[in-house]
C-alpha positions as CSV (number, residue, x, y, z in Angstrom):
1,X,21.2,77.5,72.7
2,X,21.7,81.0,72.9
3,X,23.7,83.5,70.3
4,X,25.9,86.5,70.8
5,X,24.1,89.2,69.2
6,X,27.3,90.6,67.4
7,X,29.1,87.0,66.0
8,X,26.6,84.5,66.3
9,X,28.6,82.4,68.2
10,X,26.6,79.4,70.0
11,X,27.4,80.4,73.6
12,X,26.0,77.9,76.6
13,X,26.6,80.0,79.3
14,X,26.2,83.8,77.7
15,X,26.7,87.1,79.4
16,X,23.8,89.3,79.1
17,X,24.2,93.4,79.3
18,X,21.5,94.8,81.8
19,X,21.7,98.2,80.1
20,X,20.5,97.2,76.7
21,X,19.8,93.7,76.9
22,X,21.9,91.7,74.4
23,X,23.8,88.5,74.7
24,X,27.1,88.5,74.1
25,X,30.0,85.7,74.3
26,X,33.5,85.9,76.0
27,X,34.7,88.0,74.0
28,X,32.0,90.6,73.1
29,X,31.2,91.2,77.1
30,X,32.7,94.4,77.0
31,X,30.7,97.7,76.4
32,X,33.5,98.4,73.9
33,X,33.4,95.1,72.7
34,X,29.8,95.6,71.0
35,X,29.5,99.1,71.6
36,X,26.7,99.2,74.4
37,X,24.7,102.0,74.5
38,X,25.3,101.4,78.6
39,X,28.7,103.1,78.1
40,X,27.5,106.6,78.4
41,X,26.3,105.2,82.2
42,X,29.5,103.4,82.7
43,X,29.9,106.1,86.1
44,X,26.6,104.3,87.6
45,X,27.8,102.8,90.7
46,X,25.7,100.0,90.2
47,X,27.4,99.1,86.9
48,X,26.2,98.3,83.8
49,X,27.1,94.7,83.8
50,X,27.1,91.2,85.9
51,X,30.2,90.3,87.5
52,X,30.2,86.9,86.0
53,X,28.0,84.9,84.1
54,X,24.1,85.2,83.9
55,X,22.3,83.7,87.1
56,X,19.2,82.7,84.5
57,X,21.3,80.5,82.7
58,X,22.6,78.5,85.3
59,X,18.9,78.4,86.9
60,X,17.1,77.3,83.1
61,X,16.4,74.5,84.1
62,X,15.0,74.3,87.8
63,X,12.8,77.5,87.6
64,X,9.7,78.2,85.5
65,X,10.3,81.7,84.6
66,X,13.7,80.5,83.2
67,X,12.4,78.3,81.1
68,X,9.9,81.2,79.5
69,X,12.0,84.2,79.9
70,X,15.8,82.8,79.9
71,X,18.3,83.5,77.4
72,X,17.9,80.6,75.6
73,X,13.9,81.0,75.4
74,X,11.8,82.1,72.8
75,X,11.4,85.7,74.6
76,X,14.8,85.8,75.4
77,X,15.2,85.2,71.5
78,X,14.0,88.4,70.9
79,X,15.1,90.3,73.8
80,X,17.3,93.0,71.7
81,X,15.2,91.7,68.8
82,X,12.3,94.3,68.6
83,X,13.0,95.0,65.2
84,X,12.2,91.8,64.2
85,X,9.3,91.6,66.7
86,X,8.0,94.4,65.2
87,X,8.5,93.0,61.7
88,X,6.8,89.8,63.0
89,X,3.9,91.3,64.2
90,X,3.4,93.0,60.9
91,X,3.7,89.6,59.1
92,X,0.9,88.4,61.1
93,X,-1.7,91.3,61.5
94,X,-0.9,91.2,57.4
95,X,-2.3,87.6,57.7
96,X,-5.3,88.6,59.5
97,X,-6.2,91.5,57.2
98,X,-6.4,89.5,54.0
99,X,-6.1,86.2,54.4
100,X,-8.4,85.1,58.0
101,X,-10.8,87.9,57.6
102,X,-11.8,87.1,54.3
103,X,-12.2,83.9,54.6
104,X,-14.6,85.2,57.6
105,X,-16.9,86.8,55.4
106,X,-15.4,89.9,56.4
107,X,-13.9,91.7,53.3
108,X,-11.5,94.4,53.2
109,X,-13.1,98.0,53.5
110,X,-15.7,96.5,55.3
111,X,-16.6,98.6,58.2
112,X,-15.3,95.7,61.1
113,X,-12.8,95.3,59.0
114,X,-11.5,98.9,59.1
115,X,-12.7,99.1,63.2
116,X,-10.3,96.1,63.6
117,X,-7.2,97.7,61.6
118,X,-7.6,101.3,60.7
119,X,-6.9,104.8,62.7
120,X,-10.6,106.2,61.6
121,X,-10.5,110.5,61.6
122,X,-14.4,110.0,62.5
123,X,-14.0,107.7,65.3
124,X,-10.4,108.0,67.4
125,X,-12.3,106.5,70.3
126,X,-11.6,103.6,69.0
127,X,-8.4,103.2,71.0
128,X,-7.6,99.7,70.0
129,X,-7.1,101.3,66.2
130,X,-4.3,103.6,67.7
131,X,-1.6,100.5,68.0
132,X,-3.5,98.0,65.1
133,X,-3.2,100.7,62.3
134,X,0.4,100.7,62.6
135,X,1.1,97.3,62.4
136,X,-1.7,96.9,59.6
137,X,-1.1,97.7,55.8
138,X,-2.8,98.4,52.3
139,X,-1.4,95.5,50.0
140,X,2.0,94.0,49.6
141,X,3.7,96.3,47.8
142,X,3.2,98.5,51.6
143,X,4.3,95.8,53.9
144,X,6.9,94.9,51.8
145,X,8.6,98.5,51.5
146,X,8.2,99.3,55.2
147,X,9.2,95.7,56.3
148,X,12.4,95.8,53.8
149,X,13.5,99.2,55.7
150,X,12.6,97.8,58.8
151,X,14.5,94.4,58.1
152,X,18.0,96.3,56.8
153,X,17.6,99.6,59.0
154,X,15.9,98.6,62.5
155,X,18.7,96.6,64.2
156,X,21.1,99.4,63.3
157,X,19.1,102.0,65.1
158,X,18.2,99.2,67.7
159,X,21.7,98.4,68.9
160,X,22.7,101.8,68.9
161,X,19.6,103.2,71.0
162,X,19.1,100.2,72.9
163,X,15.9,97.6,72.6
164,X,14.0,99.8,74.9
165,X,14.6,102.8,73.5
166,X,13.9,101.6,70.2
167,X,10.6,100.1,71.2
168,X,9.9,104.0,72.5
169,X,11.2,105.1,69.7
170,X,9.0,103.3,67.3
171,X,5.7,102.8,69.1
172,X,5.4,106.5,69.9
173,X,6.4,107.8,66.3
174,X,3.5,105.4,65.1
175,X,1.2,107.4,67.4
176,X,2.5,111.0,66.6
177,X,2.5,110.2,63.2
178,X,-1.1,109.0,63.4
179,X,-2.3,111.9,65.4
180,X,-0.5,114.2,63.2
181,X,-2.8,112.5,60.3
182,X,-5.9,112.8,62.0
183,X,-4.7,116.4,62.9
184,X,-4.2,117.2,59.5
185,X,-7.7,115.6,58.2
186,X,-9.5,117.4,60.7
187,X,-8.2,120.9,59.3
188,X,-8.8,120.0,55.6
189,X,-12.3,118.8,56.3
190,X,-11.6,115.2,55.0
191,X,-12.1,112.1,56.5
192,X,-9.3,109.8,56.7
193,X,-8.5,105.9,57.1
194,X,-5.2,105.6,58.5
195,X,-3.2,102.3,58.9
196,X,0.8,101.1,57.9
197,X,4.1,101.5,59.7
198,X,5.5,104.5,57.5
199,X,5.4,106.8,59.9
200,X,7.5,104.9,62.5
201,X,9.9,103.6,59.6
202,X,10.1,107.1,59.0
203,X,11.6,108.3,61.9
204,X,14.0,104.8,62.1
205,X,15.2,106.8,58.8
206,X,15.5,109.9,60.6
207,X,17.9,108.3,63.7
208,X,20.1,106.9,61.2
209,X,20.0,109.9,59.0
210,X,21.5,111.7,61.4
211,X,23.5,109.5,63.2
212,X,24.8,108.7,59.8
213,X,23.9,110.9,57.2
214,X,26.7,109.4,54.3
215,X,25.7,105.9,55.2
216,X,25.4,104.5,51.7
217,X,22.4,102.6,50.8
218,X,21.2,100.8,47.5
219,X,18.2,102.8,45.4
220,X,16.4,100.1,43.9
221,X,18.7,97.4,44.9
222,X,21.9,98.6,42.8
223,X,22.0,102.9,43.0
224,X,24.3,103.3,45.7
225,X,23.3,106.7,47.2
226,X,23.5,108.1,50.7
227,X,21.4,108.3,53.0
228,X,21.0,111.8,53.3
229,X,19.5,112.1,49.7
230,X,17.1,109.5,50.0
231,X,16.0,111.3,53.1
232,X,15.7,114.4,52.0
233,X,14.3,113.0,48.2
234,X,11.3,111.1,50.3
235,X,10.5,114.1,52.4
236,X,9.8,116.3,49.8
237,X,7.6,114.5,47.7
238,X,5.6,114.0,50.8
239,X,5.5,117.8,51.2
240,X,4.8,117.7,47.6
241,X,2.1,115.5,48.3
242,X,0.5,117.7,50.9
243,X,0.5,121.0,48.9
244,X,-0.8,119.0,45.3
245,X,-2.6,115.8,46.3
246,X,0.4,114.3,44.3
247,X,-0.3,110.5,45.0
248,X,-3.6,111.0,46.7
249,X,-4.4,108.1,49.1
250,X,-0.8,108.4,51.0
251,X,-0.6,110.0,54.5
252,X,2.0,112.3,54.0
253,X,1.4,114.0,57.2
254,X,2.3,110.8,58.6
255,X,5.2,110.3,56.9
256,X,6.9,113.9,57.9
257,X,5.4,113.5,61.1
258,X,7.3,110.3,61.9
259,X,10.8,111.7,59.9
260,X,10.8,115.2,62.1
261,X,10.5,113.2,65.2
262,X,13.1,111.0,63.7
263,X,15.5,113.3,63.0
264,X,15.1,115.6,66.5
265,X,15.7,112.0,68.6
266,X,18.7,111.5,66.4
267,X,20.1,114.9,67.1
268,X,19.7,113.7,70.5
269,X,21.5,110.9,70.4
270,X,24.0,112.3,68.3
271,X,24.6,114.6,70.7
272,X,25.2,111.8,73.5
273,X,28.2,110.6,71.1
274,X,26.1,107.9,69.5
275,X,27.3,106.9,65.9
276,X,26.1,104.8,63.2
277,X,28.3,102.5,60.7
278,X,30.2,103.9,57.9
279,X,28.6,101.3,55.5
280,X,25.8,98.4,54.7
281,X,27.8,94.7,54.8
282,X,25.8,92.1,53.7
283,X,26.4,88.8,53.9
284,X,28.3,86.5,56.6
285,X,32.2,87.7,58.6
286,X,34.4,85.7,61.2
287,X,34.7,87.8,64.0
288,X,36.9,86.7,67.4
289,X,33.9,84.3,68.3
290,X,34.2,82.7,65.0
291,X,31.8,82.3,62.2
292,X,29.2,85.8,62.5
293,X,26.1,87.0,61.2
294,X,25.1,89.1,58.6
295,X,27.0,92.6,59.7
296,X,25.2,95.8,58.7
């Protein structure tokens, strides 16, 4: 059974937003209810939202596309869930890389191995390598820092951009960061191997830098600081990075690549009127619907 995206509530017949694509109960329908992105469009004639409830649900069980697509389906799970798409996907190329290949013969550093996962400066005709480098990553201490920032930080920046704006948002920072890489290899005269999400984390830090910049977070798991610092703190000891070979093996270029673009699409937003949270809530609330979610 379907969800509302902002209390959890178990809803059988949900209202879905057309705008940005959430499910909502009775009494989170309203833009202002879970503040839609859709509210900046609220003068479109055609309207942002369905009159009554959604069509699909009624139809679930008497049509095929329903039953794959429909709210209460395993896509329509994850329909204003790309954060957690994207986190999934990671999770599994992560299995591939170290776990399947191996087992294949095929060990890490291998050359199918890094055709199959990493942007390679001597060979960006490899196109595949473009969207398989972001999702792939060096070791667990890398999947697990860009998927705990992706975890905590994406559906933030999600549900105030929208699923397919943050899908944009993400996917094409992972290329610019990429290219900016390769860019940056090329005029230094070394050859690179480029894979790992930083540079699209990046800029999800960047949107909610800006959206937010006081937004406090925990350093380590118990140094409250905000947002801003960290920021700022990571960005420079990529530049650091760049001008010393301070930790040598990291693509900085990536990273401040993926923050710049970040930060300029937050402006943008920003501009729009679009806000971020005061503060990080872990942990469960009861909201109108009743018992919620974790809130952040």
């Amino acid at each position: 059974m379907p969800t509302c995206d902002i209390c959890g509530e178990q809803v059988s017949m949900p209202y879905q937003c057309h705008h940005c694509g959430g499910t909502f109960c009775g009494n989170h329908r309203l833009p202002e209810s879970h503040d839609c992105s859709g509210l900046q469009n609220w003068g479109d004639p055609g309207g942002v939202f369905d009159s009554g409830f959604d069509d699909s649900v009624a139809n679930e069980q008497s049509t095929l596309g329903s039953r794959l697509s429909g709210p209460s389906s395993i896509i329509g799970y994850f329909r204003g869930n790309m954060s957690m798409v994207f986190l999934a996907a990671m999770m599994i190329v992560f299995l591939f890389q170290f776990i399947l290949y191996p087992a294949m013969s095929i060990p890490p550093g291998s050359r199918l191995w890094n055709m199959s996962f990493t942007l390679d400066s001597q060979h960006p005709e490899y196109l595949w390598t473009w969207i398989t480098s972001i999702f792939s990553h060096g070791g667990i201490y890398h999947i697990f820092a860009n998927g705990l920032v992706l975890f905590f930080f994406g559906p933030i920046v999600e549900r105030k951009l929208g699923s397919r704006d943050f899908t944009l948002l993400f996917l094409g920072s992972g290329l610019a960061a990429g290219l900016a890489q390769l860019l940056l290899s090329y005029a230094t005269g070394e050859p690179a191997l480029l894979l790992g999400a930083s540079g699209a984390i990046m800029a999800v830090m960047g949107v909610l830098t800006v959206l937010n910049p006081d937004l406090k977070v925990l350093l380590y798991f118990f140094i409250p600081v905000p947002i801003w610092l960290l920021t700022v703190g990571y960005a420079a000891l990529s530049v650091l990075g760049m001008l010393s070979g301070f930790q040598g093996g990291v693509a900085h270029g990536a990273h401040l690549a993926g923050l710049i673009i970040g930060l300029i699409y937050g402006k943008h937003e920003k501009n729009k009127g679009v806000s971020a949270p005061g503060e990080l809530q872990f942990g469960r609330r009861r909201g109108p619907g009743g018992p919620g979610r974790g809130r952040f």
